[in-house]
Steps between C-alpha positions, in 0.01 A plus 500: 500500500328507842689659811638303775469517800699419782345349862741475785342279770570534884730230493741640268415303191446717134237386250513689182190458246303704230224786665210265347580230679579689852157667438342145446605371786418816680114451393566097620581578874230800505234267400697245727436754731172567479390181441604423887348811611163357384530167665618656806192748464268170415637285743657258256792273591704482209643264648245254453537520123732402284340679169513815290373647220752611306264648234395728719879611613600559170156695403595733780893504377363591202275788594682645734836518282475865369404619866759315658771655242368892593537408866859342442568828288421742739687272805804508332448865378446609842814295615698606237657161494576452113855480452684410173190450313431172772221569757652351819223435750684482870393253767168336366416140654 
């Protein structure tokens, strides 16, 4: 069975899933992320589009699972924030 994990957003509200699927969407809004830095860097409007290659998203979800899961380790190892077995992540948007 995977762990859960446990996301407390700024607004008070608690969502509780399994470690795999935080870490997916953690690899979502990174490429999310850097997708807009690009544009911004390329002068794109994203604005102007209303497309995206989702094959490409879930390429990079898919390569940069493992990588993502050592970073999320080694955050919550150096938070020490596991507590009865359920990883509770405080404050994430």
């Amino acid at each position: 069975m995977n762990e859960q994990i446990v996301v407390n957003t700024k607004n008070g509200t608690e969502h509780t899933m399994e470690k795999d699927t935080y870490i997916r969407w953690l690899c979502l809004m990174e490429i999310i992320q850097l997708t807009e830095e690009k544009a911004e860097y390329l002068k794109i409007d994203l604005d102007k589009y209303d497309w995206i290659k989702p094959i490409d998203f879930k390429k990079y979800i898919i390569a940069r699972f493992k990588g993502m899961e050592v970073d999320l380790e080694a955050e919550m190892s150096s938070r020490k924030i596991k507590t009865n077995n359920i990883h509770r992540i405080p404050e994430y948007h």
